[in-house]
C-alpha positions in Angstrom: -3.5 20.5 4.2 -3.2 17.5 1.7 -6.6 15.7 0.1 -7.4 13.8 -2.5 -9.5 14.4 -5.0 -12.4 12.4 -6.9 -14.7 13.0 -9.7 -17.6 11.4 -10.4 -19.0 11.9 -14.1 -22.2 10.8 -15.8 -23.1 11.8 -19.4 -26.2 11.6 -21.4 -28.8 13.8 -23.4 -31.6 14.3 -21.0 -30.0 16.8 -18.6 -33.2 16.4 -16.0 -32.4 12.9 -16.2 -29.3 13.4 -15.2 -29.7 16.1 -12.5 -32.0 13.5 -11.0 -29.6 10.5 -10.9 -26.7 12.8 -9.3 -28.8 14.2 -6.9 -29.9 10.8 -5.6 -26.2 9.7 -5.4 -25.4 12.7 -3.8 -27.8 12.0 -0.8 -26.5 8.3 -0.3 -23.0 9.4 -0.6 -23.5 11.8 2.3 -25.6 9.6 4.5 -22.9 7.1 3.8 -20.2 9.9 4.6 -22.1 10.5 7.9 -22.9 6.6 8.9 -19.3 6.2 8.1 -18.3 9.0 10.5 -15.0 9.5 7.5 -14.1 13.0 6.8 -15.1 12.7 3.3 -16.3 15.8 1.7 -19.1 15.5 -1.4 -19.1 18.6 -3.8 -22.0 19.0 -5.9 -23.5 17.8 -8.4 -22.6 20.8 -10.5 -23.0 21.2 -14.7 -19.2 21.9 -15.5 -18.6 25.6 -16.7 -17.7 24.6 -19.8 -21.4 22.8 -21.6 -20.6 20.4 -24.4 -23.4 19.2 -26.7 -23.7 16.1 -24.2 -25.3 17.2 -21.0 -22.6 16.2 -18.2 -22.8 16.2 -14.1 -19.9 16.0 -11.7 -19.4 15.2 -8.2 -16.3 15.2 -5.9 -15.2 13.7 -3.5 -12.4 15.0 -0.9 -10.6 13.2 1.4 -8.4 14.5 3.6 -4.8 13.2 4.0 -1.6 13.4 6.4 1.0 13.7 3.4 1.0 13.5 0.1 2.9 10.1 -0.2 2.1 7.2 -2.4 1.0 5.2 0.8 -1.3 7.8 2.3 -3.2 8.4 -1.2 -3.3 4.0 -1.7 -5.1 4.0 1.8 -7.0 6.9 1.0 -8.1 5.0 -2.1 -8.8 2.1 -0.5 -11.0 3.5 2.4 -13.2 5.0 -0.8 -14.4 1.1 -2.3 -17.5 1.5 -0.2 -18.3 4.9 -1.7 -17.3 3.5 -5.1 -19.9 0.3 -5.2 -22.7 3.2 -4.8 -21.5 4.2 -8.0 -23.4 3.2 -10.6 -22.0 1.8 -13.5 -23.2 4.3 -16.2 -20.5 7.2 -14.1 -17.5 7.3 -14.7 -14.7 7.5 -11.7 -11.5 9.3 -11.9 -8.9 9.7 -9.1 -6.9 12.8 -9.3 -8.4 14.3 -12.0 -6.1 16.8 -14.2 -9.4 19.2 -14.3 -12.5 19.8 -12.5 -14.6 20.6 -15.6 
């Protein structure tokens, strides 16, 4: 019943642009995801509900969990580096995000 939860955020002014460049790392997230055979969920790319004047994407990632300890979420982290060096540097990464806006 436990996961972890990752956002993946890029910014910028040309929302097409932007829809563009999350789509493609959507699709290489999920093949990963499936070459990977790791129960990682991707979510998205969605425009957050609340629109600011900079045009912003997210994605999430979910992984399941066994517990909530600090050990299962540091291994949980760890098996997500190969997913994080898709990421290009321009996103920004946030593990356990407060909000999903």
């Amino acid at each position: 019943p436990y996961s972890l939860l990752v956002t993946l955020t890029l910014r910028g002014k040309s929302s097409e642009q932007l829809e563009t460049k999350a789509e493609n790392l959507v699709v290489e997230l999920k093949k990963l995801s499936t070459d990977d055979r790791q129960p990682i969920t991707v979510l998205g790319p969605y425009r957050p509900i609340f629109q600011t004047l900079q045009a912003k994407y997210n994605i999430i990632l979910k992984v399941p969990i066994g517990s909530y300890s600090l050990a299962s979420r540091q291994n949980a982290v760890k098996n997500l580096s190969k997913y994080f060096y898709l990421v290009p540097k321009d996103w920004r990464i946030i593990i356990e995000p407060s909000s999903l806006n």
